[in-house]
C-alpha beads as a LAMMPS data file, in Angstrom:
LAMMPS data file: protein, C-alpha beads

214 atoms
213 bonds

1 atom types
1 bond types

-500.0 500.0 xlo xhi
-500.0 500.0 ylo yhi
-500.0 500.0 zlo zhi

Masses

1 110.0

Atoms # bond

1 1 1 -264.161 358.920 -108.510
2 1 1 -266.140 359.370 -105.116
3 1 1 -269.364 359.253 -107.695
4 1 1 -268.651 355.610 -109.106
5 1 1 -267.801 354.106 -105.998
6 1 1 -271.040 355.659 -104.631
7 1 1 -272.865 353.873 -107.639
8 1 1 -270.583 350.652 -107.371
9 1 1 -271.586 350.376 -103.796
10 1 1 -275.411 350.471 -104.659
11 1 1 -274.636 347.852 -107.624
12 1 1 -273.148 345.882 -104.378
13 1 1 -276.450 346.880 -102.541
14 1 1 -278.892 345.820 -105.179
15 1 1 -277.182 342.341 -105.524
16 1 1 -276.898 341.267 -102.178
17 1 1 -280.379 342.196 -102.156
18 1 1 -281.772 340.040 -104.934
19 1 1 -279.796 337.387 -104.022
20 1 1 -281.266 337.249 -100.608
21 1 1 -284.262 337.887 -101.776
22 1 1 -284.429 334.948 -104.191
23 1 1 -283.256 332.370 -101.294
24 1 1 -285.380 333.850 -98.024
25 1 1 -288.146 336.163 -99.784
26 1 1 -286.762 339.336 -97.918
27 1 1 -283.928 341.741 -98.825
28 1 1 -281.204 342.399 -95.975
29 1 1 -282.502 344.975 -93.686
30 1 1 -280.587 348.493 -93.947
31 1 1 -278.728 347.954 -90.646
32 1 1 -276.456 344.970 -92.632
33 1 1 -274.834 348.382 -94.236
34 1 1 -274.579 350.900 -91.415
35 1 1 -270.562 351.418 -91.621
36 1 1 -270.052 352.874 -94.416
37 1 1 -267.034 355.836 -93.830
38 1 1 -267.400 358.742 -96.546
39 1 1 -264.484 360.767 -95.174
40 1 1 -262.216 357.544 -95.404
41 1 1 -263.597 357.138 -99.144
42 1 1 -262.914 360.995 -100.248
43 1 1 -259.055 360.928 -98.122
44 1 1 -258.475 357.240 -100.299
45 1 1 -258.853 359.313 -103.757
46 1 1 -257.851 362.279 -102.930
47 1 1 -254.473 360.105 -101.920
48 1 1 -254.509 358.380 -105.107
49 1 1 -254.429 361.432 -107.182
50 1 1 -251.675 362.536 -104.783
51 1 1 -249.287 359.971 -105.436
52 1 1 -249.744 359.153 -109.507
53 1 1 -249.467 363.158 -109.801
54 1 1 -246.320 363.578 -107.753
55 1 1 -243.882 362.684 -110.500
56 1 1 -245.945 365.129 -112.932
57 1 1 -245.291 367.827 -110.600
58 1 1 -241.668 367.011 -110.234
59 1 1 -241.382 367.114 -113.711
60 1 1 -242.984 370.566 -114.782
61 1 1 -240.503 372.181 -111.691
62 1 1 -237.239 370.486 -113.447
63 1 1 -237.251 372.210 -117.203
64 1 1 -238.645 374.819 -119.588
65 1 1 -241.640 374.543 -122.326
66 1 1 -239.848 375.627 -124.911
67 1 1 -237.397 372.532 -124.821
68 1 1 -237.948 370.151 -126.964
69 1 1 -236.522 367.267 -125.012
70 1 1 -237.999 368.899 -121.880
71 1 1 -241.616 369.139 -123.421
72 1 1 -241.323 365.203 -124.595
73 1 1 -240.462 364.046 -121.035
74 1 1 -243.372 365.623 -120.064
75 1 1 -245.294 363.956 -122.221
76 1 1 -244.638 360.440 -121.083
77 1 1 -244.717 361.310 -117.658
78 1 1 -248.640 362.685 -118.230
79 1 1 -249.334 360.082 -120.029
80 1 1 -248.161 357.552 -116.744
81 1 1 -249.944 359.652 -114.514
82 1 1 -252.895 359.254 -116.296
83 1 1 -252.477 355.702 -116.940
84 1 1 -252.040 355.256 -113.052
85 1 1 -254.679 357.406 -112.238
86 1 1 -257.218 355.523 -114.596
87 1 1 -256.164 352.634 -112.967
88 1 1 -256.029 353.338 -109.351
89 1 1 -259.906 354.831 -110.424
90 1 1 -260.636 352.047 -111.501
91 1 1 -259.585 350.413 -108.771
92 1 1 -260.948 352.466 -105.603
93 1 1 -264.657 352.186 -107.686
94 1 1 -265.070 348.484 -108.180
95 1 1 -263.921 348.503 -104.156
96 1 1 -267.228 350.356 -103.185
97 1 1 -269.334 347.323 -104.462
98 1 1 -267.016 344.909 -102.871
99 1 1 -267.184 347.114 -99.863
100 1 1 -271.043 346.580 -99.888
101 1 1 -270.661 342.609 -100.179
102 1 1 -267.947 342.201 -97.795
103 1 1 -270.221 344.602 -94.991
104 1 1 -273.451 342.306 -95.956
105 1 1 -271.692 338.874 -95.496
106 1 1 -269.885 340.359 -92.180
107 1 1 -273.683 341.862 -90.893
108 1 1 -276.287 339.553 -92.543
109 1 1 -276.892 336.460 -90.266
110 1 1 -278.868 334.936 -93.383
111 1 1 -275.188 334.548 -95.319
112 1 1 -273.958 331.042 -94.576
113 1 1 -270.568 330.936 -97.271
114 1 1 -269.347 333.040 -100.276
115 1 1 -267.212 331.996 -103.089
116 1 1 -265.227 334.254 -105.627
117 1 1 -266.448 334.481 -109.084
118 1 1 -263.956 334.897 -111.476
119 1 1 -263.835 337.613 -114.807
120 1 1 -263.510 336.156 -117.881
121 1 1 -259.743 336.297 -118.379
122 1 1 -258.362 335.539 -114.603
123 1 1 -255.232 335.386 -113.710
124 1 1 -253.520 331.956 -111.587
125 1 1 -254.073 333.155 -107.898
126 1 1 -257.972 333.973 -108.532
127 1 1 -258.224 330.772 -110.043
128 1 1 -256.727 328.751 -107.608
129 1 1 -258.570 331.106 -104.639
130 1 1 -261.917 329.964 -107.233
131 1 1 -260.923 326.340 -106.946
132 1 1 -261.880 326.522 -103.131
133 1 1 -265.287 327.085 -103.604
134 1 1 -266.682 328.235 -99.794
135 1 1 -263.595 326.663 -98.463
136 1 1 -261.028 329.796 -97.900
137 1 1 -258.203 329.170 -95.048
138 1 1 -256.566 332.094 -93.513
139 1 1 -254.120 332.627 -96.385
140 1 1 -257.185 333.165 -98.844
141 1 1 -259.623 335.265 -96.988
142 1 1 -262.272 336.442 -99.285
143 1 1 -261.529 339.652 -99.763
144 1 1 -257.888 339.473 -101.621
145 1 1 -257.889 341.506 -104.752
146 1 1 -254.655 341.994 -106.820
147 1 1 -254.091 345.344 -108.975
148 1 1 -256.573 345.128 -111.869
149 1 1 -258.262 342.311 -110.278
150 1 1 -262.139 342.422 -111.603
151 1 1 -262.680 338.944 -110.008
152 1 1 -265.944 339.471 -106.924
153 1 1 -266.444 337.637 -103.938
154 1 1 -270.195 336.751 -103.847
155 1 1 -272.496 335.479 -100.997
156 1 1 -274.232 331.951 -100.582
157 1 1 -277.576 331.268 -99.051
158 1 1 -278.844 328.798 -97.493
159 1 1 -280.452 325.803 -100.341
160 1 1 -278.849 327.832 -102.936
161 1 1 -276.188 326.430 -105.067
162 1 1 -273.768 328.306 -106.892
163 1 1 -274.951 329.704 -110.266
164 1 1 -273.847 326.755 -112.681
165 1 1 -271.485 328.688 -114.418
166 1 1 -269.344 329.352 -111.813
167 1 1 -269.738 325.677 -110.323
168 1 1 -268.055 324.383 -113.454
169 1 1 -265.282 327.096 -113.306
170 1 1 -264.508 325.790 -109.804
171 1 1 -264.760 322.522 -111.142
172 1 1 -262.161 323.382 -113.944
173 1 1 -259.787 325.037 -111.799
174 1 1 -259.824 322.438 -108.621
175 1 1 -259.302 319.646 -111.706
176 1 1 -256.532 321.738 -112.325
177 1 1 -254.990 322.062 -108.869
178 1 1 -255.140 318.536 -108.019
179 1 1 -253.380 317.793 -111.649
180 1 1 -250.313 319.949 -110.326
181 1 1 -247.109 318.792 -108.882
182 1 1 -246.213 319.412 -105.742
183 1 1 -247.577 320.522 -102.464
184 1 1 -247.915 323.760 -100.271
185 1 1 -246.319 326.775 -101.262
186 1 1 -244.822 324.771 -104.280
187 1 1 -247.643 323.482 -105.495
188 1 1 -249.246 327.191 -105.516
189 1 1 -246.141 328.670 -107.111
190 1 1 -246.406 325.857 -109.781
191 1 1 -249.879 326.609 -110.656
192 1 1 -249.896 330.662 -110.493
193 1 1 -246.729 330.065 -112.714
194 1 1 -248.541 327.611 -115.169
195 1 1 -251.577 329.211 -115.448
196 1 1 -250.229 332.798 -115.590
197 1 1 -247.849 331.263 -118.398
198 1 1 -250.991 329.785 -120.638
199 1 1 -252.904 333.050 -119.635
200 1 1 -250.103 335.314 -121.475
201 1 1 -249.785 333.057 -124.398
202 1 1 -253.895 333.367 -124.737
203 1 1 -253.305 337.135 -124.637
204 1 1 -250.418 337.311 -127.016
205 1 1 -252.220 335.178 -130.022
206 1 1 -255.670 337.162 -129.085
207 1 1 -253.520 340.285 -129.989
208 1 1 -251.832 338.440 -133.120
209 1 1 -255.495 337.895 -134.508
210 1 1 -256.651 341.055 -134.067
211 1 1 -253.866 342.753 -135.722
212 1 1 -254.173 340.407 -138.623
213 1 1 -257.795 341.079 -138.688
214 1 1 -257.198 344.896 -139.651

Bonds

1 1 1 2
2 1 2 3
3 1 3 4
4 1 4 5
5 1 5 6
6 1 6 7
7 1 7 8
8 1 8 9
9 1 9 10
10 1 10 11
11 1 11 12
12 1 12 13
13 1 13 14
14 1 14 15
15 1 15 16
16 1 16 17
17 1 17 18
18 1 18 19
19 1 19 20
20 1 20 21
21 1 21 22
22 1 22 23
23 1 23 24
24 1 24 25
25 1 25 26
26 1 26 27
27 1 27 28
28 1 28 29
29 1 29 30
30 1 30 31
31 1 31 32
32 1 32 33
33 1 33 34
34 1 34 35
35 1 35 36
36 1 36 37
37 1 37 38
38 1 38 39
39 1 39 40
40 1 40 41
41 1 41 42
42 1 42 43
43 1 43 44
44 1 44 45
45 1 45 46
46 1 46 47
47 1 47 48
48 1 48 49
49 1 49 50
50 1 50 51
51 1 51 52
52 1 52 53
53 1 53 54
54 1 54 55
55 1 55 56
56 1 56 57
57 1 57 58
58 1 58 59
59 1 59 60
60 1 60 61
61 1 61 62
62 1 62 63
63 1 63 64
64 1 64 65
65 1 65 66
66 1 66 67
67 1 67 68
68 1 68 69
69 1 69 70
70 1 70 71
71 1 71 72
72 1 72 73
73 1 73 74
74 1 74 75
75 1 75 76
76 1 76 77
77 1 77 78
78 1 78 79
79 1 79 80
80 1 80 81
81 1 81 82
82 1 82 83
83 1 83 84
84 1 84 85
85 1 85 86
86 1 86 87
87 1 87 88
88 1 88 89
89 1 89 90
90 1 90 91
91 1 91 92
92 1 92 93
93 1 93 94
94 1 94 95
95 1 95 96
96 1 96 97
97 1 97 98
98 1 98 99
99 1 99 100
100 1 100 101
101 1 101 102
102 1 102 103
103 1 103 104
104 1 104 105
105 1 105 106
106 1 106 107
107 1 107 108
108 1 108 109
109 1 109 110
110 1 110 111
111 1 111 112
112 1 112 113
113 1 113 114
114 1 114 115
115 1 115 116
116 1 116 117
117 1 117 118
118 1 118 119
119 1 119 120
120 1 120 121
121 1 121 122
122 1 122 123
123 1 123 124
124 1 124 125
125 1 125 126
126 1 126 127
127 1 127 128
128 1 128 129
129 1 129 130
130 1 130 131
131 1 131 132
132 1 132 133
133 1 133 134
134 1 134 135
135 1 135 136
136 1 136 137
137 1 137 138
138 1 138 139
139 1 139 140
140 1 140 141
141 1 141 142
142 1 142 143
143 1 143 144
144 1 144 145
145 1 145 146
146 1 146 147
147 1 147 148
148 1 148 149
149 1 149 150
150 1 150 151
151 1 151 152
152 1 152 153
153 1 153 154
154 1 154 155
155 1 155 156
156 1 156 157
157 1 157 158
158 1 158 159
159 1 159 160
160 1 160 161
161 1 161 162
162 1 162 163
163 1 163 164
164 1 164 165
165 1 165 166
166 1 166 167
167 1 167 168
168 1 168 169
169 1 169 170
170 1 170 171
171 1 171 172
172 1 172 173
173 1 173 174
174 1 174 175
175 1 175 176
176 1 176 177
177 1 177 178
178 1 178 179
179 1 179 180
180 1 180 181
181 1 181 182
182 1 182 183
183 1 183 184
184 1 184 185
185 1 185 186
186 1 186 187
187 1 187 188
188 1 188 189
189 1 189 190
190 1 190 191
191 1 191 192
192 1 192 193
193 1 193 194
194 1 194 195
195 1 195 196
196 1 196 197
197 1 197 198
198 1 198 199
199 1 199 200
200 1 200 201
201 1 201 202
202 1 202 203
203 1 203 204
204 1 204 205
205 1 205 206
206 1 206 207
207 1 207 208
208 1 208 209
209 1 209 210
210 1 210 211
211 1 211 212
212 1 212 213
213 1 213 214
């Protein structure tokens, strides 16, 4: 785990680098990345396997292996603690190369916004955080990632537009958010809920086609 957060950190690096590199002719001097806390990185995962393997460990201590019933509880409750685990993996990985970004547009005086770029499936609250281009208020600081979030927050340079891409996916969702009803904290539940809704029904007939493609 500690290894692909290492390598997800210098992914993180390596394109804050290029970018900056493209829009000054310079990459960020090391000192933009001089806080970096190894200990705090090994304690996170050695947490996370901690807590998704506490239940396993309860559960070996309350039967016998030669129990049937016993030895299929145990079963599902590897199986969760792997799922977990894989996630949670997942998880404290992608954070080194947000980790990297977030240092570099804290550190690098040559960062002047960021927006957040979203995966290919996101879910309502990334796109409406999307839909404010460089414009986050204190409720939508840059650096709010949901469980199984894969969306990244990615720095701006001066006389560089977004890529165009992700211009017309801000487009899309703002088009969105000023088509919904309300305002506030209705208005966002009404769009999360919307979107979220049209973003499960996507996922459901995906899953219908595949099956019928077998």
């Amino acid at each position: 785990m500690s290894q692909s957060r290492s390598r997800s950190y210098a992914e993180g690096v390596k394109y804050h680098n290029a970018a900056r590199e493209a829009a000054t002719g310079k990459p960020a001097p090391e000192s933009v990345w001089d806080s970096r806390d190894l200990a705090a990185e090994s304690g996170k995962a050695k947490a996370s396997f901690y807590v998704h393997t506490a239940p396993l460990r309860k559960e070996l201590q309350r039967g016998r292996l030669d129990d049937p019933e016993f030895v299929k509880s145990l079963d599902k409750a590897m199986e969760s603690a792997g799922r977990n685990l894989a996630l949670d993996a997942g998880r404290l990985a992608e954070s080194g190369g947000r980790d990297a970004l977030a240092e570099a547009r804290e550190n690098d005086a040559d960062v002047i916004g960021w927006y957040r770029k979203t995966d290919a499936d996101p879910c309502g609250f990334c796109a409406m955080i999307a839909s404010r281009g460089t414009a986050y208020s204190d409720y939508m600081e840059p650096d709010q990632f949901h469980p199984g979030c894969h969306c990244q927050t990615l720095p701006l340079f001066r006389g560089v537009e977004m890529p165009a891409d992700d211009a017309a996916k801000r487009d899309g969702y703002l088009a969105r958010w000023n088509a919904t009803d309300g305002s506030g904290a209705d208005q966002l539940r009404t769009f999360q809920r919307e979107f979220n809704e049209e973003r499960r029904q996507r996922r459901e007939a995906a899953g219908k086609d595949a099956m019928g493609d077998q």
